[in-house]
Every structure is written in C-alpha cells, then in structure tokens.
C-alpha positions as CSV (number, residue, x, y, z in Angstrom):
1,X,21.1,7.5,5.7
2,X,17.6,8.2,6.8
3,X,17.2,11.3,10.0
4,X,14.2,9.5,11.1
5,X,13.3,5.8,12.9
6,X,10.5,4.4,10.3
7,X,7.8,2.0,10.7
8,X,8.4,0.5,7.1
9,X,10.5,0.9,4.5
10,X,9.8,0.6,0.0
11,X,10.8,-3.1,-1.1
12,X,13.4,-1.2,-3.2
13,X,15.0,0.1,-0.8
14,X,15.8,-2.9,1.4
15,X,16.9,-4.8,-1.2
16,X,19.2,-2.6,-2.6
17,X,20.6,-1.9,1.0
18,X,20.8,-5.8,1.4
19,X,22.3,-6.7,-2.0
20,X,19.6,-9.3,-2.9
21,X,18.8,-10.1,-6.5
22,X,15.1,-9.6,-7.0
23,X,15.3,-13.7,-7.6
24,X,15.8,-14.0,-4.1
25,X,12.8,-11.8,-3.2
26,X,10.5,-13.3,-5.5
27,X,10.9,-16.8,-3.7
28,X,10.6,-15.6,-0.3
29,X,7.0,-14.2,-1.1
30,X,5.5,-16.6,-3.2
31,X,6.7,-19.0,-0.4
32,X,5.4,-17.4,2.1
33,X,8.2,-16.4,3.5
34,X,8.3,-12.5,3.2
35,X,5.2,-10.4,3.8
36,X,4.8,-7.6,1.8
37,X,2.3,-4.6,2.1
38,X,1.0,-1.6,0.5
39,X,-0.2,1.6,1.8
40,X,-4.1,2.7,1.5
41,X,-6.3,5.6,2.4
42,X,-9.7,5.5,3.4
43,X,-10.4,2.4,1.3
44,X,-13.4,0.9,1.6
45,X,-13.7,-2.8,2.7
46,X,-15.7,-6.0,3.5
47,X,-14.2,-7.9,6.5
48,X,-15.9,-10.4,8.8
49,X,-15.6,-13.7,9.9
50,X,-15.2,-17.4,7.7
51,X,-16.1,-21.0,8.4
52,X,-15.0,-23.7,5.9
53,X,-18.5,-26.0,4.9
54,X,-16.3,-28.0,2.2
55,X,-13.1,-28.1,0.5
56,X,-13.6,-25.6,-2.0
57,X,-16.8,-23.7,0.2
58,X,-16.2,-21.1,2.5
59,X,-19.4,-19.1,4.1
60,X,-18.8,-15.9,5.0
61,X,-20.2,-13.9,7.9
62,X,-19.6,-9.8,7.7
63,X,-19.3,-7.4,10.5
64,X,-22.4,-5.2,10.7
65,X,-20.6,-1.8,9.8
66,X,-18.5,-1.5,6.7
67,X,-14.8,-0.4,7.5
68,X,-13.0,1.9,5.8
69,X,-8.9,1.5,5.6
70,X,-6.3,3.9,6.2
71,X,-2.5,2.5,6.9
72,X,-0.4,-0.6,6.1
73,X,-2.6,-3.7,5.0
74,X,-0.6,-6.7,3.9
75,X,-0.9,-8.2,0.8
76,X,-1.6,-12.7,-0.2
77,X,0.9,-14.4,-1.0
78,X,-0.4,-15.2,-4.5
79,X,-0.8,-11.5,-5.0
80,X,2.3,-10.3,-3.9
81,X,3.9,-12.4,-6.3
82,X,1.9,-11.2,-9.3
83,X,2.9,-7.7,-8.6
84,X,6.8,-9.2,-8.6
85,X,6.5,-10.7,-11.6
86,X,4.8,-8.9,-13.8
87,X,5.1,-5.1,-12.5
88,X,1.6,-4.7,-11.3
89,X,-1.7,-6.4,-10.5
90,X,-5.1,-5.9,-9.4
91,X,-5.8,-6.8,-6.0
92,X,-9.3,-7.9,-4.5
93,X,-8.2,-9.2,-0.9
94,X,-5.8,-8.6,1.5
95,X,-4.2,-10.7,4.3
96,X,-6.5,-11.6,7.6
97,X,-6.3,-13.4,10.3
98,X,-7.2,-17.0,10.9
99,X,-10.9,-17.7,10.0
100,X,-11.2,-13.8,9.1
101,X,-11.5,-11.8,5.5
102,X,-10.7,-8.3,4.3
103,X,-12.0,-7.8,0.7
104,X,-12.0,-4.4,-1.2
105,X,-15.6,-3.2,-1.5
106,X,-17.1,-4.1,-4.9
107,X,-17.1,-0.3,-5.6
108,X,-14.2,0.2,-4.9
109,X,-12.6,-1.8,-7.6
110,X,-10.1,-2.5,-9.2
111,X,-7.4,-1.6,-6.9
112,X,-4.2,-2.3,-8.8
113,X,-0.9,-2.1,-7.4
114,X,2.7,-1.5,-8.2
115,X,6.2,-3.0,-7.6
116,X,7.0,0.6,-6.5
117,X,4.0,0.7,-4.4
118,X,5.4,-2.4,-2.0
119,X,6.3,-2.3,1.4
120,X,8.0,-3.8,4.1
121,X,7.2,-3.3,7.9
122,X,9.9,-2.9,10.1
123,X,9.7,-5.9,11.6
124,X,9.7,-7.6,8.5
125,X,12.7,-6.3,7.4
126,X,14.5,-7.6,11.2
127,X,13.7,-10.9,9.8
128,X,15.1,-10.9,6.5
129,X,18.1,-9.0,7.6
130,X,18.5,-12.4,10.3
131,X,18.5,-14.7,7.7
132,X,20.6,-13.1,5.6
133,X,23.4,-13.0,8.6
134,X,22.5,-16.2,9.2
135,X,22.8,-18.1,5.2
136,X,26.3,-17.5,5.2
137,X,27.4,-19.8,8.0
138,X,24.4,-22.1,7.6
139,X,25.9,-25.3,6.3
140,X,24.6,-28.4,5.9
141,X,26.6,-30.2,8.9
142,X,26.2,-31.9,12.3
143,X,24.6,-28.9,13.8
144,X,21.0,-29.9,14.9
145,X,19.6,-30.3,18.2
146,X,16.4,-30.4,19.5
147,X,14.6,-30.4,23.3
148,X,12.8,-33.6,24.9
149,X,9.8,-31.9,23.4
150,X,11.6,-30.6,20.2
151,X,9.9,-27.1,21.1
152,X,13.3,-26.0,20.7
153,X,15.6,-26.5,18.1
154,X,19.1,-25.6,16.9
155,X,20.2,-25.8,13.6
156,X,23.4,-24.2,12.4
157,X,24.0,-22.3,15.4
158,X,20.6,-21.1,15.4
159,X,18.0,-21.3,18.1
160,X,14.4,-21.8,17.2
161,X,10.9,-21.7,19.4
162,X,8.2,-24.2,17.8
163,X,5.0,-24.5,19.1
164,X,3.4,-28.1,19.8
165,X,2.2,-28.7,16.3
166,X,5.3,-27.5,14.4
167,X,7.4,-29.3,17.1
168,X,5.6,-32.6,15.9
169,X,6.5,-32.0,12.6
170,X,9.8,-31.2,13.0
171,X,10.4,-34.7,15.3
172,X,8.8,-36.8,12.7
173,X,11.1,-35.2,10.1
174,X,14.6,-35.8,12.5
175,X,13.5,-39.3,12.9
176,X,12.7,-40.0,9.0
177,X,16.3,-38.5,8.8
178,X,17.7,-40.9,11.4
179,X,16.3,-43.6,9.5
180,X,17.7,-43.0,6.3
181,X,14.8,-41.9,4.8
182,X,14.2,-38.1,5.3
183,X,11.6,-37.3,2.3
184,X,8.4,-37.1,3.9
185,X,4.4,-36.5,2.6
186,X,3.3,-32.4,3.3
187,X,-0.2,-34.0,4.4
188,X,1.0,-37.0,5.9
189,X,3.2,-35.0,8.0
190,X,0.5,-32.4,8.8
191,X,-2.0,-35.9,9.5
192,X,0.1,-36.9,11.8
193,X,0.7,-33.6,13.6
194,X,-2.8,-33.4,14.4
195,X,-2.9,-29.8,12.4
196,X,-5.7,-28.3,11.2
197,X,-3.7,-26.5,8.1
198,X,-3.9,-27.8,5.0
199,X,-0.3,-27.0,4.3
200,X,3.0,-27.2,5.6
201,X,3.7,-23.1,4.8
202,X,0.5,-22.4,6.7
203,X,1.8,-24.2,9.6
204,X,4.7,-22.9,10.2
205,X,3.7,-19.4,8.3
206,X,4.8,-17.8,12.7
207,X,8.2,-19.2,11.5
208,X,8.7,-17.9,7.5
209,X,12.2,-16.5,8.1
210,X,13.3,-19.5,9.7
211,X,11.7,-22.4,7.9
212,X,14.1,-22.0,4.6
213,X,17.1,-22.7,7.3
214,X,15.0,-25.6,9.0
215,X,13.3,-27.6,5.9
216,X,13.8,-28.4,2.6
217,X,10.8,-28.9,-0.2
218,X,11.3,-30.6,-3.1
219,X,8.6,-28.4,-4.6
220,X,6.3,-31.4,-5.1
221,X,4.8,-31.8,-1.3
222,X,7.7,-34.1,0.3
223,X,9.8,-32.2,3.0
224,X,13.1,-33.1,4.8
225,X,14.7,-31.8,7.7
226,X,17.7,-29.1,6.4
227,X,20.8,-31.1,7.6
228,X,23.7,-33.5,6.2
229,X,22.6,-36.9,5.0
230,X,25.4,-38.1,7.0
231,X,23.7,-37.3,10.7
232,X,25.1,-38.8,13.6
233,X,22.6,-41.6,14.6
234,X,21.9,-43.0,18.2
235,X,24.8,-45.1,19.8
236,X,26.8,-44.6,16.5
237,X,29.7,-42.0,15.7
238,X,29.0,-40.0,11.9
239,X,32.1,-41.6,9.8
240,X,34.6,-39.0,8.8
C-alpha cells in the first residue's frame, strides 16, 4: 500500500491492482479510450499552432521560442499502442490540444519508449476504475433514457453529460434503434451532427471511459446505440 497520495501511477501497477488482462488494456488505448503517458526531462520540442488546407495537408505555425519539456506528456493513440504491442517504440509526437502540435526536436531524436516506461495520471486511472465497477452490472436491457435534449443520458444505471454535438449523435442513434435499424454510417452520423471531427472516437474522445458502455462499433465505421434489440418503442409495451 503506497504512504503517499500520487499524481500517477506505472501502467503495471494499475492493472495488476485491477486484474485486467493486458488484452483489455491494449483495446482501450488503441481506441482511444485510455490515455497513456510517459515521463520526460528537459526534452526539447516543437509545438505551435495547425490549420488543415486539405485532407491529407496540415500547415503548421510554431511558437516563436522553442520549449523544453519536463513532466507528464501524453502519448497518440497510435503510439501508445505500438509500445503495447511490441514492448517499445520510437516516438516523434505527443498528444495536443485541438488545432495544436508538440513534436520532439529533430535533435533530439529518436526518443524510444518502453512498456515499463508508461503511465497513468490519476485521473485516468478514476476513469478506468468507473468502468470497471460499472461492466459488471452493465447489461444489455431496458435501461436507457435520455433528456428532451438528450444532453443527458442513462444507460445501465449510469448517468452521462453530452455536449450538443455528441447529444445529436446519440438521438440519431436511439431513433435508428427505435426503428429497427440501429447500424448507422461513422460519417453520416458525424454529417448529420454538424461536427467538425472526422471520426466518431474524436467526437466523443471528452467521453472515452463511457463511450464503450454507450456505443457499439462493428469495427468497420457503422455504430449502434449499446442496448437490447428488443427496446421498448413509443405507445408499445417490449414483449416478454
């Protein structure tokens, strides 16, 4: 038992407090769902602004003085799950904010990290402790309800703040579900929401612990709303 209240905590250590098969944790950061981080010192770094021109074309606009980093950065989600996979990998960027990039200096590279080296803030690990608690009694069942404005949502017992984009998305999903035909289009979905993401993780990236108890992905970009085919429409009573 640790004498001392700590900002984060290794990977390894979480997990093996938590009982979760590395499987488990593998899923949750290539999703998205779990941010991981890794501890530097005075590690030089490009950050700035970004504006999308194109597609694939991103111009990039640095902040005047180079930055050095010491403390907690957190890590992509692509490179988070190279380091899970395969032990270690070589990272050239780490996670910004919206319309921002941090980059490791050019001279500074490689910068290769370690499953060992992996982190997890404290608030982090709140999260994943919640929906742990929360699998076990999550069945699929006659458990959803939503707001007017579907800004808030139960499912299973649990409560869940959207904001106005997510909320739309979450609405057209519980309606395709009422109809009988809950698979719906990522980008359709998004379209229609009148979000500026390009996918349905970024959207509702404010909401990665509780989006694996809220929606369902085929893995090929259709999404349906996480509850019993056999939903209780309007004026009608769910058979028995």
């Amino acid at each position: 038992m640790s004498l001392i209240e700590k900002e984060y905590f290794t990977l390894a250590e979480v997990i093996e407090s938590l009982g979760m098969p590395w499987t488990d944790v593998i899923y949750l950061a290539e999703n998205g769902h779990l941010r991981l981080s890794v501890l530097v010192f005075q590690l030089p770094v490009d950050c700035g602004f970004c504006e999308q021109i194109s597609d694939d074309d991103w111009d990039h606009f640095p902040y005047e003085d180079p930055s050095h980093l010491t403390g907690l950065v957190d890590l992509g989600d692509r490179d988070a799950h190279m380091i899970l996979k395969n032990g270690s990998a070589a990272v050239e960027h780490f996670k910004a904010k919206p319309k921002e990039y941090c980059s490791i200096a050019e001279r500074a590279r490689p910068q290769t990290f370690k499953k060992e080296d992996l982190l997890l803030r404290r608030s982090e690990r709140t999260q994943l402790e919640s929906l742990i608690k929360a699998k076990p009694s999550a069945k699929r069942g006659e458990t959803f309800t939503h707001s007017l404005s579907y800004r808030e949502v139960t499912i299973n017992g649990i409560t869940i703040n959207l904001g106005p984009r997510q909320a739309d998305v979450i609405r057209q999903l519980h309606e395709a579900a009422l109809a009988g035909n809950p698979w719906r289009n990522g980008k359709e979905l998004l379209k229609n929401a009148s979000s500026e993401s390009n996918r349905m993780h970024d959207l509702f990236k404010s909401k990665r612990m509780e989006w694996p108890l809220l929606v369902d992905s085929d893995g090929r970009g259709l999404y349906r709303l996480a509850i019993s085919d056999r939903i209780e429409r309007p004026g009608k009573r769910a058979k028995k």
